[in-house]
PAMI-518918 format. One record per residue (C-alpha): chain; residue in three letters; x, y, z. Coordinates in Angstrom, 3 decimals. Layout:
BEGIN
  ch   aa        xx        yy        zz
   A  ALA         X         Y         Z
...
This chain:
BEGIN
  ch   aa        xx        yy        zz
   A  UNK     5.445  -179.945   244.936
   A  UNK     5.072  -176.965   242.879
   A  UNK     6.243  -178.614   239.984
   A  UNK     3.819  -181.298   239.938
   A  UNK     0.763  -178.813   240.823
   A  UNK     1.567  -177.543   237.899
   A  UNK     1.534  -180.694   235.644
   A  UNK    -2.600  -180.771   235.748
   A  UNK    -2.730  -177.116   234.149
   A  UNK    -0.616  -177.940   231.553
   A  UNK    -3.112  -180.792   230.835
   A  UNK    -6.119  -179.240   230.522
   A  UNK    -4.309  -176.025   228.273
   A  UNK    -2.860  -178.765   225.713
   A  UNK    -6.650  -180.881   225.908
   A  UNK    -8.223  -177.577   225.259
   A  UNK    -5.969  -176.640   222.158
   A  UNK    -6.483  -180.349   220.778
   A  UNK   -10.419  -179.356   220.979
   A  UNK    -9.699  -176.304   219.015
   A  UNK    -7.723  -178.072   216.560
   A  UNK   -10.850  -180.569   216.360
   A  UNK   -13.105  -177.923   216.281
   A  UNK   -11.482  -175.867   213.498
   A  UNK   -10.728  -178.916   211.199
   A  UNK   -14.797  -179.485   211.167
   A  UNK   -15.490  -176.068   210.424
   A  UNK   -13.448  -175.953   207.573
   A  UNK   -14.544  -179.793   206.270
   A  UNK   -18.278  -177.271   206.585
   A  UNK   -17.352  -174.498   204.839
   A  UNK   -15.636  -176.639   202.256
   A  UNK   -18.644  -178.717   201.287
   A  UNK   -20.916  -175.910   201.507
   A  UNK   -18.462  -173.713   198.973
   A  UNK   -18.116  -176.851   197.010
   A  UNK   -22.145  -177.167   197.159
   A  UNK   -22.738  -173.875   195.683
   A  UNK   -19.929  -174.830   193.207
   A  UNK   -21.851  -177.415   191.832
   A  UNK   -25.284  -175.282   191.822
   A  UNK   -23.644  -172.514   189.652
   A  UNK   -22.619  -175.148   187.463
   A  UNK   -25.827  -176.214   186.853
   A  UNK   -27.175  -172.912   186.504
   A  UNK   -24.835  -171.815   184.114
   A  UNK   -25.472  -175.287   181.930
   A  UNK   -29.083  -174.574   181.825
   A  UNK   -28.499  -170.826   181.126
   A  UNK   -26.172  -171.821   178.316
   A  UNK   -28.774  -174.684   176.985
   A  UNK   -31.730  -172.381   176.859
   A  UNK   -29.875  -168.923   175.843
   A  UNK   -30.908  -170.451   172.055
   A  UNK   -34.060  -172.406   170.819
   A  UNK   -34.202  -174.385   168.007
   A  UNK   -32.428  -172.937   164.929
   A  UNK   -30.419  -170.237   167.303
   A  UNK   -33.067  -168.465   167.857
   A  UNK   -32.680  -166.322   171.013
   A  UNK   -35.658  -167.570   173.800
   A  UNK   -38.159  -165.074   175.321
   A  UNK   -38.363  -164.011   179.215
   A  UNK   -41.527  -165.801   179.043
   A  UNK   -39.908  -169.558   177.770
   A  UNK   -36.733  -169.001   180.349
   A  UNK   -39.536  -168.630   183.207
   A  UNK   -40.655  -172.275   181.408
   A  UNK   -37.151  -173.696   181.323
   A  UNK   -36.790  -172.799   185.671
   A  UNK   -39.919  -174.127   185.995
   A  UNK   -41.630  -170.259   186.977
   A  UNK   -44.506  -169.922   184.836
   A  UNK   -46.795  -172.024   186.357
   A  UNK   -46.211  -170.503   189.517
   A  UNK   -46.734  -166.874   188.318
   A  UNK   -49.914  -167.831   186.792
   A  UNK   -50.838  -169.462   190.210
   A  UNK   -49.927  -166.233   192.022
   A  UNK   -52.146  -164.487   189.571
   A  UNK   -54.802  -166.446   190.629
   A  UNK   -54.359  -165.983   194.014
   A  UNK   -54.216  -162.746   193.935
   A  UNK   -57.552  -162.507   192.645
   A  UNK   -58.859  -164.675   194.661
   A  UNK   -57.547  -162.812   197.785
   A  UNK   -59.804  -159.873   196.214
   A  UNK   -62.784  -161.988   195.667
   A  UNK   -62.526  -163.018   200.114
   A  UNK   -62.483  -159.405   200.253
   A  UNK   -66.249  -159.416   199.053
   A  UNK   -69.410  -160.147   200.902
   A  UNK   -68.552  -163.733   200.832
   A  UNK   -70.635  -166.323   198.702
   A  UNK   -73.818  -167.471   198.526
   A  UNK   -75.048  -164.280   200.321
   A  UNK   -78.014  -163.742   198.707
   A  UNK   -80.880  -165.382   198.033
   A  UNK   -80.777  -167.031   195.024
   A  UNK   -83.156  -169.997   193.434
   A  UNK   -80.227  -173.028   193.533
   A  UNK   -82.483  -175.266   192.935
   A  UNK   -81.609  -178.317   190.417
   A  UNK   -78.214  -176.380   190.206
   A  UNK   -75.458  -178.938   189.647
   A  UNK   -72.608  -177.462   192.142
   A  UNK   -69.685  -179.431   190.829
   A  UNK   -66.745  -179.837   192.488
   A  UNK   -64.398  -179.905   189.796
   A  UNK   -63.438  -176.756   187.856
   A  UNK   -65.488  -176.477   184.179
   A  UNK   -64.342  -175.398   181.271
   A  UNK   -66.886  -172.802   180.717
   A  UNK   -70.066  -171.651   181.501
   A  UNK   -72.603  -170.414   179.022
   A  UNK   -75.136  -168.042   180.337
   A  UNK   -78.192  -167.331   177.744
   A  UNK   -80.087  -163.862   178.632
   A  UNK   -83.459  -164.101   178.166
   A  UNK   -86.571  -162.804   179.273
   A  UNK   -90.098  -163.413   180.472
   A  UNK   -91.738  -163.448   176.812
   A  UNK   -88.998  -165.321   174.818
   A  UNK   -90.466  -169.364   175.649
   A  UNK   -90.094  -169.645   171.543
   A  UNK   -86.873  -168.403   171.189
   A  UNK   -85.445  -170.634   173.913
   A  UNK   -87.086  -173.290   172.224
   A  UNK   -85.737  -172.607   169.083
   A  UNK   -82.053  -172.811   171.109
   A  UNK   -82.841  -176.279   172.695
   A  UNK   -83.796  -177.563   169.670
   A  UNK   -81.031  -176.286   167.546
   A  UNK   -78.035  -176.158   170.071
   A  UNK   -78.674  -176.311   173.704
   A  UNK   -78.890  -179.934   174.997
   A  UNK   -81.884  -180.788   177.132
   A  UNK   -81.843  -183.069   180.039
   A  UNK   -79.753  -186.279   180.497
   A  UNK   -77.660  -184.853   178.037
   A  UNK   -77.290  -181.603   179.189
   A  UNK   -75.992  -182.934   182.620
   A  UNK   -73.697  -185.160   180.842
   A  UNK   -72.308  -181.721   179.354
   A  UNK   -71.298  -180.492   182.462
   A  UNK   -70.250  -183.263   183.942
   A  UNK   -68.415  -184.963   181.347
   A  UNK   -67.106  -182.042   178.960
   A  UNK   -67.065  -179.425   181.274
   A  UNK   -69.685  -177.189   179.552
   A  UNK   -72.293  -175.538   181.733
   A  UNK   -75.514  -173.897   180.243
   A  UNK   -78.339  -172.254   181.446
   A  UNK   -80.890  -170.073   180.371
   A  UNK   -80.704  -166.764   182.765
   A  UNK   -83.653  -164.510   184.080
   A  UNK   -84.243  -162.465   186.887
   A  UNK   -87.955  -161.866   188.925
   A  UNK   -90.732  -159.764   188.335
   A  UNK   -91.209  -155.987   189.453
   A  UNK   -94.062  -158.008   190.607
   A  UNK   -92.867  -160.781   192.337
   A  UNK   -94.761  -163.424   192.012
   A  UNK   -96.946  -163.075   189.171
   A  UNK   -97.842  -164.703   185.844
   A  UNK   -94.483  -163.896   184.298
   A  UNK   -92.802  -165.533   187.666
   A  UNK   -94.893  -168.431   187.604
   A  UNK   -94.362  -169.344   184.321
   A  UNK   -90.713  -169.040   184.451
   A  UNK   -90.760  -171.360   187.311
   A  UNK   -93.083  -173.906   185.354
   A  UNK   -90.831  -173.725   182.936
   A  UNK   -87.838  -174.441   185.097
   A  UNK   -89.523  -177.303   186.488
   A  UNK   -89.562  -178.864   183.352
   A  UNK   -86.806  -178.079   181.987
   A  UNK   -84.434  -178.031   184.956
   A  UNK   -82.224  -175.440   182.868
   A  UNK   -82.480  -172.127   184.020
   A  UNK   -80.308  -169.845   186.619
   A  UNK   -82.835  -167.556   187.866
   A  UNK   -81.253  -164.321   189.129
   A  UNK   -83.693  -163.869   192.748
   A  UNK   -82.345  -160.442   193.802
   A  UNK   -82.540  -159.127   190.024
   A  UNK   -85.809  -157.390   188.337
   A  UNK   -86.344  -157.770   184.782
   A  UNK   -85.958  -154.413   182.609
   A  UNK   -84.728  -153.850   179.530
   A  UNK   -82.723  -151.106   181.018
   A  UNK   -81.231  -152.855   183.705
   A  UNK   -79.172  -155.218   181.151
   A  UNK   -75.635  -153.949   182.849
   A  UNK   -76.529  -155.049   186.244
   A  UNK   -78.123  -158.174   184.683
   A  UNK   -74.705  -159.188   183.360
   A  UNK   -73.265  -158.072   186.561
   A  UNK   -75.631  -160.371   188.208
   A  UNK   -74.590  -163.338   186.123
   A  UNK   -71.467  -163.060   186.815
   A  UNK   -71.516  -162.672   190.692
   A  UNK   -74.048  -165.555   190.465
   A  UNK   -72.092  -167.801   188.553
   A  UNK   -69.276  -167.124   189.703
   A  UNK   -70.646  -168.264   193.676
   A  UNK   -72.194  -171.772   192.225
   A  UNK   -69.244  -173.118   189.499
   A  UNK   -65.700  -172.647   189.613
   A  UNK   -64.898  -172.630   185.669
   A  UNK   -61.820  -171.652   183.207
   A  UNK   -64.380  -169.282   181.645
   A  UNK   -67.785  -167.626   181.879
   A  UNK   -69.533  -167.115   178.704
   A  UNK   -72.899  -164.786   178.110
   A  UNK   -75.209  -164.922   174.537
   A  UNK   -77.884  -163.696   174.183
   A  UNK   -81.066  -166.124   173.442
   A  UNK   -81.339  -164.857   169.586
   A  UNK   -78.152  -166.490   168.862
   A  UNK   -76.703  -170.313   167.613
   A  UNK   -73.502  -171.570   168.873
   A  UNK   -71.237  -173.979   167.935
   A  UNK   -70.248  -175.811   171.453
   A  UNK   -67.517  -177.669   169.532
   A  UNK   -65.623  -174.555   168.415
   A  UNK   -66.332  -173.067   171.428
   A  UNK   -64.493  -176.127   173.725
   A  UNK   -61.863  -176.015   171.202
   A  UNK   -60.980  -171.970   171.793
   A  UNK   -61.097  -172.258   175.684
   A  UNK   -59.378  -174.910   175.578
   A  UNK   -56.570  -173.095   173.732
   A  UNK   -56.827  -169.840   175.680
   A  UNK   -57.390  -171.608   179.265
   A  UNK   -54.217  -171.192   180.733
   A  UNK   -54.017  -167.330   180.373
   A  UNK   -55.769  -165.576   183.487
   A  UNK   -56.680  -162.834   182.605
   A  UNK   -58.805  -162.542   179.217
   A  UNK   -61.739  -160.776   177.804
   A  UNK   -62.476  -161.817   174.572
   A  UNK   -65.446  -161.241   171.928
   A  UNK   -66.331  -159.317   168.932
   A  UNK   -64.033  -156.199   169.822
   A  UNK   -65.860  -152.672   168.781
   A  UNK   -65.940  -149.301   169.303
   A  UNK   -68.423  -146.180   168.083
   A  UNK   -69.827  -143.275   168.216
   A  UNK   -71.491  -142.156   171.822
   A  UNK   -75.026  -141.634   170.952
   A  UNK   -76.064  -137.517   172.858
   A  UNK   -79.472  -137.457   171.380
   A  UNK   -82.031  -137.934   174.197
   A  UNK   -84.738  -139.174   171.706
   A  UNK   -82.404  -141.706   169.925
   A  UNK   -81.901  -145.248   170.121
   A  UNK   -78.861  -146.194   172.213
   A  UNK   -79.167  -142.584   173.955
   A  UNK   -75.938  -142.634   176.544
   A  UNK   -77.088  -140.426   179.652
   A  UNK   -73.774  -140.123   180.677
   A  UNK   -72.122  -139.038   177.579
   A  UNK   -70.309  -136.313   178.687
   A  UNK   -67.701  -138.844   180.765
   A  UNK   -66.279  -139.825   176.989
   A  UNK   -64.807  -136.906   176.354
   A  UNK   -64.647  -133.889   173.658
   A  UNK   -64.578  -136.576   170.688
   A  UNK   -68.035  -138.667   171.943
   A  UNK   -66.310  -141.707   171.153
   A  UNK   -66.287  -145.514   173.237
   A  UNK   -63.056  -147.485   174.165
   A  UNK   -62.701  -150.874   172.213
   A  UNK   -65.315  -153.387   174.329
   A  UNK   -66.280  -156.494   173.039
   A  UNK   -70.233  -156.557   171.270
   A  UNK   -73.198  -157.866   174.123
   A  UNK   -74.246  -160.334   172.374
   A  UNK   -71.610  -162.741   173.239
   A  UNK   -68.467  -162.740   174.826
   A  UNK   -66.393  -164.057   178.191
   A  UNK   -64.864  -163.548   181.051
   A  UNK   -61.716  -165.390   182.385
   A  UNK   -62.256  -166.990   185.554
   A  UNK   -60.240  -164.229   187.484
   A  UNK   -61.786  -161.457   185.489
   A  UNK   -65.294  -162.571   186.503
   A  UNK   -64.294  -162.785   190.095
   A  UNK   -63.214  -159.498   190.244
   A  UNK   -66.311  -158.653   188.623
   A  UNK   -67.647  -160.546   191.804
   A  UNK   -65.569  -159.150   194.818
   A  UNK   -66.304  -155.246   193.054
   A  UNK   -69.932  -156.039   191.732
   A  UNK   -70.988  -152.917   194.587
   A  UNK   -68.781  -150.431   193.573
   A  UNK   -68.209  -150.872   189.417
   A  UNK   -70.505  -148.469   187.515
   A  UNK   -73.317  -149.231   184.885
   A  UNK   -73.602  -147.412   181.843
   A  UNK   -76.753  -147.437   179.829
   A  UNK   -76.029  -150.473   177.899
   A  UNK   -74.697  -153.599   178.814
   A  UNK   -71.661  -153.845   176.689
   A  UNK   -70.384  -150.546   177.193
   A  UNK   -70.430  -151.463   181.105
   A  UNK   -68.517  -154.993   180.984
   A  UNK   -65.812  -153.122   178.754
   A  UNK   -65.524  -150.502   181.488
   A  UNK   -65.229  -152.787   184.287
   A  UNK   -61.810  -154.035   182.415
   A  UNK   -60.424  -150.720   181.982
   A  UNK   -57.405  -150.261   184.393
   A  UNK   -57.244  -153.921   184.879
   A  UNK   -54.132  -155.864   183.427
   A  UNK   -56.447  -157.772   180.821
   A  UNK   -55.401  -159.711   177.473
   A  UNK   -58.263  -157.997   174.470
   A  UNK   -59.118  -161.042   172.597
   A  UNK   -60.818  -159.861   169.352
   A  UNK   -61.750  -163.423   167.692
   A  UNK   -64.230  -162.326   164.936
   A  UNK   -65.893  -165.608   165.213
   A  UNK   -67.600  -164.135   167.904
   A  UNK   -69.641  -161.729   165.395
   A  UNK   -72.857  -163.466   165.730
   A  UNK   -74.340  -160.626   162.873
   A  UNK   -71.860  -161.123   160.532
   A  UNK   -70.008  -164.364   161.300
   A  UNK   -66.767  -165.719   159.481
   A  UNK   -66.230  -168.992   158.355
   A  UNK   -66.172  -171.308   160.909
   A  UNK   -67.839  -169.049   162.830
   A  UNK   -68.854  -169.494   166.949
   A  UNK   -71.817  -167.390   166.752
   A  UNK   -74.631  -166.737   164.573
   A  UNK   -77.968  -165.381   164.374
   A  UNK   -80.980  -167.530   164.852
């Protein structure tokens, strides 16, 4: 009797061992393929290492065309844009303000650029002049935008007086022309032409989602098809300020012109950092959002250009100098000249 209660025990011990066995063999048949999987991956790692170690020629590839080869590039340009964006959310949020959106084309597709001519109240000939000479006027300057990807609009703020003459003819105008971005919360001064820009930015920023924002001023000509062709070319790079790059002298004379009030910030040697000239020059599409998301806190100087090239100071930006920019003494091929 003993003998046979034992029989069941030794069952179950040898059907528990044969589990084991079972049980080991597909553990190692997991560990095997998943060895043999990363095998294979080094493999392929090591082939494309070894294939893209040398360009053309021998020549030894950068960090930047390895980051091509793995496919990385695009996706730390895309983190580069999120980042910024992220900043921008950080902001008031859009469309905060009031601003006059009417006739206002809000496309849903990203532009290429956006062209923002300053003007002001008294200037009807000069803009004139530009829709004559460069500027399209109505069906055609839709199809612009909507087609090519080229926004333009002539921009103004109010009136210290809100509502009078100057604002009424502005408004005239607009109806007309159906070409202007009027700047609601901004009053026209001549020496309020850093938080002008500032404005156009934020305001453009909030209405068209474009590679670039460009501002000229409205005693200049440009060439649209150069222009397209130099975006175009500099589009995928996120973080660019380009223009006619200067620097000079920091004017300390109260009575002269371009007096600098605050010219003791620029040091013992009264000299400005390298900033692109005001009368034309852009804005990436992640520079001019930050320009958006920190448009409360960034400081104006006493002229325009001055301001913009501080905003960009401390920021991780590519300088652009392109001297075709130099609407007063234009190159060859030139984008911008004098009218």
């Amino acid at each position: 009797m003993k003998g046979r209660l034992s029989q069941p025990g030794t069952g179950r011990g040898g059907l528990t061992n044969l589990m084991m066995i079972m049980i080991s063999c597909l553990a190692c048949f997991y560990v095997a393929g998943r060895l043999w999987q990363d095998t294979e991956r080094r493999l392929i790692l090591i082939k494309l290492l070894n294939s893209s170690a040398k360009g053309k020629g021998g020549r030894i590839i950068t960090a930047d065309e390895k980051l091509e080869v793995f496919g990385c590039k695009d996706k730390e340009n895309r983190l580069a844009e999120l980042e910024m964006e992220l900043a921008a959310a950080r902001g008031q949020g859009f469309l905060k303000e009031h601003m006059n959106t009417e006739n206002i084309s809000l496309s849903s597709q990203r532009l290429l650029a956006v062209i923002g001519i300053n003007t002001e109240f008294g200037n009807r000939m000069r803009r004139d002049s530009i829709r004559r000479k460069w500027m399209p006027t109505g069906v055609a300057l839709k199809s612009l935008e909507e087609v090519e990807g080229i926004a333009i609009r002539f921009v103004v703020g109010r009136s210290a007086n809100r509502g009078d003459s100057s604002d009424r003819l502005i408004d005239a105008e607009h109806r007309k022309m159906n070409d202007f971005l009027i700047l609601e919360s901004h009053v026209e001064a001549s020496e309020e032409s850093a938080n002008k820009a500032k404005n156009f930015f934020t305001s453009a920023v909030k209405l068209w989602d474009s590679d670039f924002y460009i501002k000229v001023d409205d005693d200049a000509f440009v060439n649209i098809d150069e222009l397209k062709k130099l975006i175009a070319s500099h589009r995928d790079k996120p973080h660019v300020y380009i223009g006619c790059m200067k620097s000079g002298n920091v004017v300390t004379e109260v009575d002269q012109r371009w007096y600098e009030r605050e010219w003791w910030k620029f040091g013992d040697g009264k000299s400005y950092f390298r900033h692109a000239g005001g009368q034309m020059y852009g804005l990436s599409r992640l520079l001019a959002q930050y320009v958006y998301a920190n448009r409360d806190i960034l400081h104006n100087y006493a002229h325009e250009d001055i301001s913009v090239g501080s905003w960009m100071l401390g920021l991780h930006v590519e300088y652009i100098d392109d001297r075709r920019f130099c609407c007063s003494s234009p190159p060859r091929g030139a984008i911008c000249n004098n009218l």
